[in-house]
C-alpha positions in Angstrom: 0.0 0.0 0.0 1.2 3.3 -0.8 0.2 6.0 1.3 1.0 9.5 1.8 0.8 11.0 5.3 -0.1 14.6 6.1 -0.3 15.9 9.6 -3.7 17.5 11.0 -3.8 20.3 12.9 -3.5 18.2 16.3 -0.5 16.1 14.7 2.0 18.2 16.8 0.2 17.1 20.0 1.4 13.6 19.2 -2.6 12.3 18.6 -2.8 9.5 16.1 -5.5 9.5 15.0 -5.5 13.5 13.9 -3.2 12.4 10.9 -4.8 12.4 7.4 -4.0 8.9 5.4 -4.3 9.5 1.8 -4.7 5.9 0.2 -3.6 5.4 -3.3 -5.5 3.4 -5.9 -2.8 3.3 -8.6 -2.1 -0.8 -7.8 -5.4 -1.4 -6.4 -8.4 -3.6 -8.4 -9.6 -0.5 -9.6 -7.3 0.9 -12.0 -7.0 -2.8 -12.7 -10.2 -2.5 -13.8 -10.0 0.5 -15.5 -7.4 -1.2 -18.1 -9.4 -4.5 -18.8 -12.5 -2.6 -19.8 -13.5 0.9 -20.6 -17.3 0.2 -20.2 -15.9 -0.1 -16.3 -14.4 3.6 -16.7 -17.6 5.1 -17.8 -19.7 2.9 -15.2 -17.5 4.6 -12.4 -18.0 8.2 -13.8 -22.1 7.4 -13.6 -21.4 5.6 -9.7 -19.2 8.4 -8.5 -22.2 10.9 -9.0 -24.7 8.8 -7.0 -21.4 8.0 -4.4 -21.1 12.0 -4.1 -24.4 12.8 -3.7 -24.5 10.0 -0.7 -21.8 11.9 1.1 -23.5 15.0 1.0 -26.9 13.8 2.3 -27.8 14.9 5.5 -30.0 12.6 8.1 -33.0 15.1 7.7 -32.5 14.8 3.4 -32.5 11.1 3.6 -35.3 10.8 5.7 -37.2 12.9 3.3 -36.1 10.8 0.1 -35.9 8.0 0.9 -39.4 6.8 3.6 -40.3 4.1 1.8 -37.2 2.3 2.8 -37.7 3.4 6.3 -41.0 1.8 5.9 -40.2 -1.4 4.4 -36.9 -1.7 6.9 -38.7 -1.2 9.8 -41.6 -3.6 8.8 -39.0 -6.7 8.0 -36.8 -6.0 11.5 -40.3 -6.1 13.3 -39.8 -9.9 12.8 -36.7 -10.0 15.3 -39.3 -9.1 17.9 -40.4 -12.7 17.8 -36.9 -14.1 18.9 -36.8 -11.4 21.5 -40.1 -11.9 23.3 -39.1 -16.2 23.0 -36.2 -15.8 24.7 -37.2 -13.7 27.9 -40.5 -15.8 27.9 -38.4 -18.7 28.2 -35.4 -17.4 31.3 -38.7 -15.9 32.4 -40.7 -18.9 33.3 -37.9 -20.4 35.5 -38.7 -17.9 38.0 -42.6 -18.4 37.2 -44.0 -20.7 40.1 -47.2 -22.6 37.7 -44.3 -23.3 35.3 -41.8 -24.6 37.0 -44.5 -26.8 38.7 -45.5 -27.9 35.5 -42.4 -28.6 33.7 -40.0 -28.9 37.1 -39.1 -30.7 40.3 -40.1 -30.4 43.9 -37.1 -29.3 45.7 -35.5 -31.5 48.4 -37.5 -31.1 51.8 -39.9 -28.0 50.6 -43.0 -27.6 48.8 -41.5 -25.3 45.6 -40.4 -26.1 42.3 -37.3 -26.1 40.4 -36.5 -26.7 37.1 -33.0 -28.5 37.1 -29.9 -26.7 35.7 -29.4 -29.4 32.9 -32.8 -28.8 31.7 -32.6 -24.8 32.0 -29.8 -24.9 29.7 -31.8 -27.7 27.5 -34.5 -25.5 26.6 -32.9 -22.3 26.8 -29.8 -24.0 24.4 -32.6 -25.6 22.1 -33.6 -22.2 20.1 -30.2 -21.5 19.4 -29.0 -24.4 17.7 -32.3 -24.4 15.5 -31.0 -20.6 15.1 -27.6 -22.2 13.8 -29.2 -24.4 11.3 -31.4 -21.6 10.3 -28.7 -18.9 9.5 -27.0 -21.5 7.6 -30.4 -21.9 5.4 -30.6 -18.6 5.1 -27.1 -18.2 3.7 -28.0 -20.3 0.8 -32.0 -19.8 0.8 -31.7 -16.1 0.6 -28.9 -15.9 -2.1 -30.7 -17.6 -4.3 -34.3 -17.0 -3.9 -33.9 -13.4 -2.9 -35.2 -11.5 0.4 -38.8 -11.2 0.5 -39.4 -14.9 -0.8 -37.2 -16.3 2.0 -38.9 -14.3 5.0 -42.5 -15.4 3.5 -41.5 -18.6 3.7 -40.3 -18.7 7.1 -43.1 -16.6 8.9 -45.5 -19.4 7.1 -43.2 -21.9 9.1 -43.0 -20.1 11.9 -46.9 -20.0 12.5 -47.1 -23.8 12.2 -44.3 -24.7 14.6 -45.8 -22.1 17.3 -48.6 -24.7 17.9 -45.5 -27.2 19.6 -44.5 -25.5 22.6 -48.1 -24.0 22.9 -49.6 -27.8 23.4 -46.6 -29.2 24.6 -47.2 -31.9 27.8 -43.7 -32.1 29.2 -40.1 -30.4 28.9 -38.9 -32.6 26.4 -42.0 -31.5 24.0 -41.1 -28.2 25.1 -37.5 -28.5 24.0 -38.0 -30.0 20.7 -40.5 -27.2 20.2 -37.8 -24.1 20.9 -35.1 -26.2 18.2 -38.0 -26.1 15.4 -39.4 -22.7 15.8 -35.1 -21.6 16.2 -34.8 -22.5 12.4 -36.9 -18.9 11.3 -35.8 -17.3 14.0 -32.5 -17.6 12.5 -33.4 -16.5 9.4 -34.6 -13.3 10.9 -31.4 -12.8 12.7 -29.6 -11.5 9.6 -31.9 -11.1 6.7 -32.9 -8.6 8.8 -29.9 -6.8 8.9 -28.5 -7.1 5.6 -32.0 -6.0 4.1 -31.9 -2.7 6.0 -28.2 -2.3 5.0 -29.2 -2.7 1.4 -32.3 -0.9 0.7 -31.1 2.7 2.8 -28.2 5.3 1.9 -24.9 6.0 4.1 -26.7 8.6 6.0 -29.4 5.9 7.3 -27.4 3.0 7.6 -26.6 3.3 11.1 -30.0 3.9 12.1 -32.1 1.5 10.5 -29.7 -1.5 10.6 -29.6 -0.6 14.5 -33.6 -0.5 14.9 -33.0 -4.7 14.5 -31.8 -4.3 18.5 -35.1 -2.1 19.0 -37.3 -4.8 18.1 -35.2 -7.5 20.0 -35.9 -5.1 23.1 -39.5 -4.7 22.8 -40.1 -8.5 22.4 -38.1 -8.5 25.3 -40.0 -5.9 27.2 -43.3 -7.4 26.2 -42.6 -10.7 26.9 -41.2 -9.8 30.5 -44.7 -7.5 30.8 -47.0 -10.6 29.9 -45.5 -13.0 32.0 -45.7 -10.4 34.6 -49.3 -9.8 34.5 -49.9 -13.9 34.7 -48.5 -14.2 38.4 -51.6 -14.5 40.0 -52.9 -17.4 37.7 -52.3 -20.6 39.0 -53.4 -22.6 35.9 -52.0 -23.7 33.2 -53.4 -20.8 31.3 -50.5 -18.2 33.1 -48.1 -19.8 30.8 -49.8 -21.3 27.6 -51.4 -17.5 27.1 -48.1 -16.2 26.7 -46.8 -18.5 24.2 -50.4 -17.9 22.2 -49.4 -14.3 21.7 -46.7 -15.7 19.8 -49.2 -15.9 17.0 -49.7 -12.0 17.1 -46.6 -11.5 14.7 -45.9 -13.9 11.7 -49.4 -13.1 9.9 -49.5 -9.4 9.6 -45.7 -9.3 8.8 -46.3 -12.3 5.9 -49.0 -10.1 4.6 -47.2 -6.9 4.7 -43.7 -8.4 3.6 -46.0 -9.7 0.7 -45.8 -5.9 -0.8 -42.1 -5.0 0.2 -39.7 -4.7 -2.8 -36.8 -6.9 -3.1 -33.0 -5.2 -2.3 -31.3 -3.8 -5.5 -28.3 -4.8 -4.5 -29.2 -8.4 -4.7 -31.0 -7.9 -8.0 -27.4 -6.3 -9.3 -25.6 -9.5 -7.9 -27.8 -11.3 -9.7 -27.5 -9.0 -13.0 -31.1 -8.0 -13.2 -30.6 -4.3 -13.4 -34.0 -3.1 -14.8 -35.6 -4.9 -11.2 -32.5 -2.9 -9.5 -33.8 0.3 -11.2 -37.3 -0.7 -10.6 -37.3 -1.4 -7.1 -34.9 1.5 -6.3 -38.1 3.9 -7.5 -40.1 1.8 -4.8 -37.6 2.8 -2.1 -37.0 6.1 -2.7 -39.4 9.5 -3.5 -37.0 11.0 -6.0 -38.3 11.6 -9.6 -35.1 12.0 -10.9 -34.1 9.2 -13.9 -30.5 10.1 -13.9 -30.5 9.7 -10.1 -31.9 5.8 -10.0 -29.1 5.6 -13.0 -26.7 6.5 -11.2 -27.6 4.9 -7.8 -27.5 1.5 -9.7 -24.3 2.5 -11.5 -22.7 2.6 -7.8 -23.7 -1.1 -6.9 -22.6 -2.1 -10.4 -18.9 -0.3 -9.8 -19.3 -1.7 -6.0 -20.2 -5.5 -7.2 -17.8 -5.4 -9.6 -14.8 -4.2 -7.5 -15.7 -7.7 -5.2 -16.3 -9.9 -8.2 -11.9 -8.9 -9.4 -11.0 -8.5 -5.6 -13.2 -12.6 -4.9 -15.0 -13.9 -7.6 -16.7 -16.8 -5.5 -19.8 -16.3 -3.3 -19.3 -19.0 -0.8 -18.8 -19.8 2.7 -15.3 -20.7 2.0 -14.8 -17.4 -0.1 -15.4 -15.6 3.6 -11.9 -17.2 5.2 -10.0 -16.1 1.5 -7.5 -13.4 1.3 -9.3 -9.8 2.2 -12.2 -11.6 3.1 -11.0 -13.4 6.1 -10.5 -10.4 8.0 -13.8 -8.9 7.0 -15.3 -12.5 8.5 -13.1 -12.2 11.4 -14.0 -8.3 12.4 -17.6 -9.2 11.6 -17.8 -12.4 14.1 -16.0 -11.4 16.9 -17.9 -7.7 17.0 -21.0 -9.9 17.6 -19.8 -12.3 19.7 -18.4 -9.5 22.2 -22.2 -8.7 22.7 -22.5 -12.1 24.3 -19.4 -12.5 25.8 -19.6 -9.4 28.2 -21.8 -10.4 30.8 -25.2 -9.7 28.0 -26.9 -13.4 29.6 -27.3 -11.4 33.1 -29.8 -9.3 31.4 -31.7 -12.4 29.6 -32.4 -13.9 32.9 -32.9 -11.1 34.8 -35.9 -12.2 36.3 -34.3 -15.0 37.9 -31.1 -13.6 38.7 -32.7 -10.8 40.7 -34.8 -13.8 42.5 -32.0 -16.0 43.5 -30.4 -12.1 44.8 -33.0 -12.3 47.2 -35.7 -10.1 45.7 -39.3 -11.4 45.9 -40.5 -13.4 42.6 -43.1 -10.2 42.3 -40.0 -7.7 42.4 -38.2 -9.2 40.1 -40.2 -8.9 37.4 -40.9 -5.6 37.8 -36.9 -5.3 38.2 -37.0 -7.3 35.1 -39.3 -5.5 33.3 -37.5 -2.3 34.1 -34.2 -3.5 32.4 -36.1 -4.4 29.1 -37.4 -0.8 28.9 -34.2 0.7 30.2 -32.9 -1.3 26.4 -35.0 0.0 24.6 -34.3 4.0 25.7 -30.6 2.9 25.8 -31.4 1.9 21.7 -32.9 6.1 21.2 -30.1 7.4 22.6 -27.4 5.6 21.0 -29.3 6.8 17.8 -28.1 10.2 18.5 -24.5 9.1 20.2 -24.1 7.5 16.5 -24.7 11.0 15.3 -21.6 12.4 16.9 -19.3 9.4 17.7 -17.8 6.9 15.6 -18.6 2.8 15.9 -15.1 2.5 17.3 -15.3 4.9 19.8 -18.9 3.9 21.1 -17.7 0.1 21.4 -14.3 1.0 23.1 -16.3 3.5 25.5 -19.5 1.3 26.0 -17.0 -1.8 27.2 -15.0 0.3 29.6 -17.9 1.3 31.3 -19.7 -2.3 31.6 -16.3 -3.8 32.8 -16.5 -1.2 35.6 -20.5 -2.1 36.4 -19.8 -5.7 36.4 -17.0 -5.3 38.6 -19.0 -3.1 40.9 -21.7 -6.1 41.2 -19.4 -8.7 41.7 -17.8 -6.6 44.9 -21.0 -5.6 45.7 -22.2 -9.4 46.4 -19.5 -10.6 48.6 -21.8 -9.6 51.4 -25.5 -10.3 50.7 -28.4 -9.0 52.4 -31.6 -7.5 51.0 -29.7 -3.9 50.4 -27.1 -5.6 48.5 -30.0 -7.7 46.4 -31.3 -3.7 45.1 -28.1 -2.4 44.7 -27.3 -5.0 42.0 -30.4 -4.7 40.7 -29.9 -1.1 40.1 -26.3 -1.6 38.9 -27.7 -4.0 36.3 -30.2 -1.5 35.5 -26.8 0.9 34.4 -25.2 -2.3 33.4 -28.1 -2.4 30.5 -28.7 1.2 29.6 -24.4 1.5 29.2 -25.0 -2.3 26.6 -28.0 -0.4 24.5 -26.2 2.5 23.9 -23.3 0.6 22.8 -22.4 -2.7 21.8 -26.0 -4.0 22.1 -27.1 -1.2 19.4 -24.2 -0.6 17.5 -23.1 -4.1 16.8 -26.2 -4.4 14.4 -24.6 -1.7 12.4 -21.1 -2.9 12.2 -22.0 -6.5 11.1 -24.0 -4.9 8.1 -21.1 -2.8 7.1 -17.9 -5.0 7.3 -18.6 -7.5 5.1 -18.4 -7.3 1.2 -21.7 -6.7 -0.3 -21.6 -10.0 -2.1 -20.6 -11.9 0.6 -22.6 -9.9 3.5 -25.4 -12.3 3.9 -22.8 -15.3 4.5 -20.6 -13.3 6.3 -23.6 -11.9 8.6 -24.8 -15.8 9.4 -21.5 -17.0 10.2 -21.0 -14.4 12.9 -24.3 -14.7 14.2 -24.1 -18.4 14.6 -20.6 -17.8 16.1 -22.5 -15.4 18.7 -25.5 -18.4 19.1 -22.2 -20.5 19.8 -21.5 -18.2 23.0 -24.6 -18.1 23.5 -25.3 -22.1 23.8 -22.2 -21.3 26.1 -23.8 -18.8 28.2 -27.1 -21.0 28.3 -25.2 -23.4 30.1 -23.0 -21.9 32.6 -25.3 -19.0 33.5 -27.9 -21.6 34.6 -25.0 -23.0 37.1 -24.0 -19.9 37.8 -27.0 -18.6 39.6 -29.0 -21.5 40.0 -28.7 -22.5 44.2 -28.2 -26.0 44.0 -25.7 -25.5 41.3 -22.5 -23.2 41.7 -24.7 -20.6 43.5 -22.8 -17.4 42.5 -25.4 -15.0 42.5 -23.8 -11.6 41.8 -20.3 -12.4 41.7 -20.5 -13.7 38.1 -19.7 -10.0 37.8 -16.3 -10.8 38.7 -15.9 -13.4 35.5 -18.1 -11.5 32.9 -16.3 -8.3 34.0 -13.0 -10.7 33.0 -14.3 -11.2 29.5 -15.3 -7.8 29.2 -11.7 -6.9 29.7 -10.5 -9.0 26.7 -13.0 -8.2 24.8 -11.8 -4.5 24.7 -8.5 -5.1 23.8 -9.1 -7.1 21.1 -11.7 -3.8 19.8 -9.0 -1.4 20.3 -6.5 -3.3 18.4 -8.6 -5.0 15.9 -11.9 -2.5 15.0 -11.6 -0.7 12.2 -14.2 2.5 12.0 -16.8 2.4 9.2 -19.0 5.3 9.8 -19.7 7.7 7.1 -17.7 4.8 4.3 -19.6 3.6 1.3 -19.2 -0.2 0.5 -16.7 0.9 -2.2 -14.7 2.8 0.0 -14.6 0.1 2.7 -13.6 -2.3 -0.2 -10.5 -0.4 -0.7 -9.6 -0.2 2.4 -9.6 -3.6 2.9 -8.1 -4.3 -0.5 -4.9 -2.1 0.7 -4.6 -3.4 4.2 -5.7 -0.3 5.9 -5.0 -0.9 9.8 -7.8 -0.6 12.1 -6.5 2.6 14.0 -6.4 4.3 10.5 -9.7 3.5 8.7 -11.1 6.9 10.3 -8.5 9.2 9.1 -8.0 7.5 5.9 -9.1 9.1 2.4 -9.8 6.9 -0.8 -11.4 7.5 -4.1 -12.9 4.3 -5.3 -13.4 5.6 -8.4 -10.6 7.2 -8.9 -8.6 6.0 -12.1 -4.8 7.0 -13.4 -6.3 8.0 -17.3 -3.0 8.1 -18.6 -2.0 4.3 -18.4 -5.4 3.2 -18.9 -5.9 5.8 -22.3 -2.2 4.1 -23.9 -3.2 0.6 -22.9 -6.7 1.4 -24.6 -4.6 3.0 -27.7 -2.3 0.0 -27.9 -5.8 -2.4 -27.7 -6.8 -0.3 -30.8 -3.9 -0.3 -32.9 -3.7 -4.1 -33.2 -7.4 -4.3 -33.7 -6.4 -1.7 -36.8 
């Protein structure tokens, strides 16, 4: 890589990251480009229009031109609600006395119920690794079939499979129930995402790829609030009605989805750029021809950059040469989400009840935490406005190191204050996770990855994050469970240890992507741009040396003469 390095004005202070990197395309795919064809020279006059006019958009001038895509982003992410409210509904019910009667066993020398540790981290295991084998579908499924098709398909699944855990007779119906209805829930995971990333401009991607952890947080908040209003039951109907509701969200999204156009970018990769154009006028209000020319120009320039830099679209393409890194940024920024202390928060309810807080408390506690997520989600909207991805993840995981520190010293000595001073300190624990990694994680997954490659790339690093999380599911459980390991709040102690190495390996290994188009981020990648440097660096993807390119052209035309 050639680069040429020109000092800020706060270079003299010594600060890094001040310093201007000016990265030069001369040996990079695109002037390699640029010499094979001259159609690709034109093409990147057209893209660099639509790539300038990107940059320039403000938040407020996207929103204006582009609401459909709001509209149709927001309708597809509403379907990671389902996975949200499923997996609170499940960590909930262990605390929930007619379900663990139900589906657990008496404890030794009482009359309460328990359900055992192995069986907690069964059922609450059994929806990720139908999650594994549904991200894996949807690698393939979606790639070849398209977007919409794929999420019609599995919200018609989805409705079927809801009828298992809503009849089922026994914990092993139960589990086989949570693997099956996994498979779509995996699906939604990252279709999700990628869909969002690929139907909004630069100015919007941040915002609408991060509404995915918005709807995870109000199917947690609901979930929490149903269960919550079923205490006083004492039939079977507490729990069964809250597994019903289930059936509230696949059919008005497989009706709505129905209408939704497919992404353009997959209609490029797929070399159907009359659909591009057409859906393009779906997504956006703009009247202007040129514009939707020039908009599918830039996917064009930005598909053909990663067809010369990998031609192959497979899983194995993801661990080749620029690509690997892309997969490797892109899995481990998602698996930090789960691997800093995140499972505290999914069984919130119980953990506050085996802190020593009434069952009736803790699910108000609980329920607090799932709202606190969601306001945590608004105001990392406008935290993203002024502070880069890298910054937000390196800030957000010093401060939840700190929390879970705090809760772990905090529990040394129990007693009924100490039981609402970690409850509180999870409270900040959650708010400092949804402004940062739990929000912004959503954004960085979309954008790391190569756009041919981003659906692949997105599955394998959320079924590298369902991995940790099968993890989690099985030594939380022990964790707090009291005839288990019994270690109540001080599991901050070894979250708050994971935390710590999960912030060095952001600051030396998260590049910053705000503000970049796909091209741009290409290029950087392409030229081995280190992670420290991808703020301050400048490219031009479309910039090409004429001079070479006009005497290889000449020499072409001579022999042809």
């Amino acid at each position: 890589m050639k680069n040429s390095i020109d000092a800020a004005a706060g270079a003299q202070h010594g600060d890094h990251s001040d310093k201007t990197i000016q990265v030069d395309v001369e040996d990079s795919v695109v002037q390699k480009l640029a010499v094979s064809s001259s159609k690709f020279v034109l093409l990147s006059s057209e893209a660099k229009e639509a790539s300038d006019a990107e940059h320039a958009m403000t938040v407020r001038q996207a929103v204006k031109l582009y609401p459909e895509a709001i509209f149709w982003s927001v309708l597809l992410s509403t379907a990671v609600a389902q996975e949200g409210y499923d997996s609170v509904l499940i960590s909930a019910f262990y605390a929930f006395p007619v379900f663990t009667k139900k589906y657990g066993e008496r404890k030794p020398g009482g009359t309460s119920y328990q359900i055992p540790a192995p069986w907690q981290a069964g059922v609450s295991n059994g929806a990720r690794v139908g999650e594994i084998l549904g991200l894996f579908v949807n690698g393939i499924v979606s790639d070849r079939f398209g977007f919409k098709k794929t999420m019609i398909g599995t919200l018609a699944l989805l409705t079927a499979l809801i009828f298992i855990p809503f009849c089922a007779q026994n914990i092993e119906t139960l589990e086989v129930g949570e693997i099956l209805m996994g498979i779509p829930w995996g699906v939604f995971q990252t279709l999700t995402t990628a869909y969002a990333a690929e139907v909004c401009p630069v100015a919007l991607r941040g915002y609408l790829t991060t509404y995915v952890n918005m709807m995870w947080g109000f199917g947690q908040l609901l979930a929490s609030g149903v269960v919550r209003s079923q205490l006083t039951r004492t039939d079977e109907s507490a729990y069964r009605i809250p597994f019903a509701l289930q059936w509230m969200w696949p059919i008005p999204l497989l009706v709505g989805i129905a209408f939704a156009p497919e992404s353009p970018w997959w209609l490029v990769r797929k070399g159907r750029y009359d659909d591009a154009r057409k859906a393009l006028g779906r997504l956006s209000s703009t009247t202007s021809e040129s514009k939707l020319d020039n908009t599918v120009s830039m996917m064009r320039h930005t598909n053909e950059l990663e067809k010369e830099i990998s031609a192959g679209t497979t899983y194995r393409d993801c661990f080749k040469g620029d690509n690997l890194r892309r997969t490797e940024i892109t899995c481990i920024t998602w698996v930090i989400q789960a691997a800093s202390g995140a499972s505290l928060m999914g069984y919130a309810a119980y953990f506050f009840e085996q802190a020593g807080l009434p069952t009736s408390i803790a699910f108000d506690f609980s329920i607090s935490v799932y709202a606190v997520a969601m306001i945590g989600v608004v105001i990392s909207w406008f935290v993203m406005t002024y502070l880069g991805r890298r910054t937000i993840y390196l800030g957000g995981l010093s401060c939840m190191v700190l929390v879970l520190l705090t809760i772990g010293f905090v529990s040394i000595k129990p007693s009924k204050g100490t039981s609402f001073a970690t409850g509180g300190l999870l409270l900040l624990f959650t708010l400092f996770y949804d402004i940062t990694i739990g929000t912004v994680a959503y954004s960085i997954v979309a954008e790391m990855p190569s756009s041919r490659l981003r659906t692949k790339t997105i599955v394998l690093a959320r079924n590298l994050y369902n991995v940790q999380g099968i993890i989690n599911g099985i030594i939380t459980p022990y964790m707090l469970n009291p005839d288990a390991w019994n270690w109540k709040g001080k599991a901050g102690f070894f979250w708050a240890g994971m935390g710590s190495l999960c912030l060095l390996w952001t600051y030396l290994r998260l590049p910053e992507p705000k503000r970049r188009t796909f091209a741009e981020l290409d290029i950087l990648f392409e030229q081995k741009v280190s992670a420290r440097e991808f703020k301050s660096a400048v490219v031009d993807p479309f910039k090409i040396h004429h001079s070479s390119v006009d005497g290889i052209h000449a020499e072409e035309n001579q022999k042809k003469e």
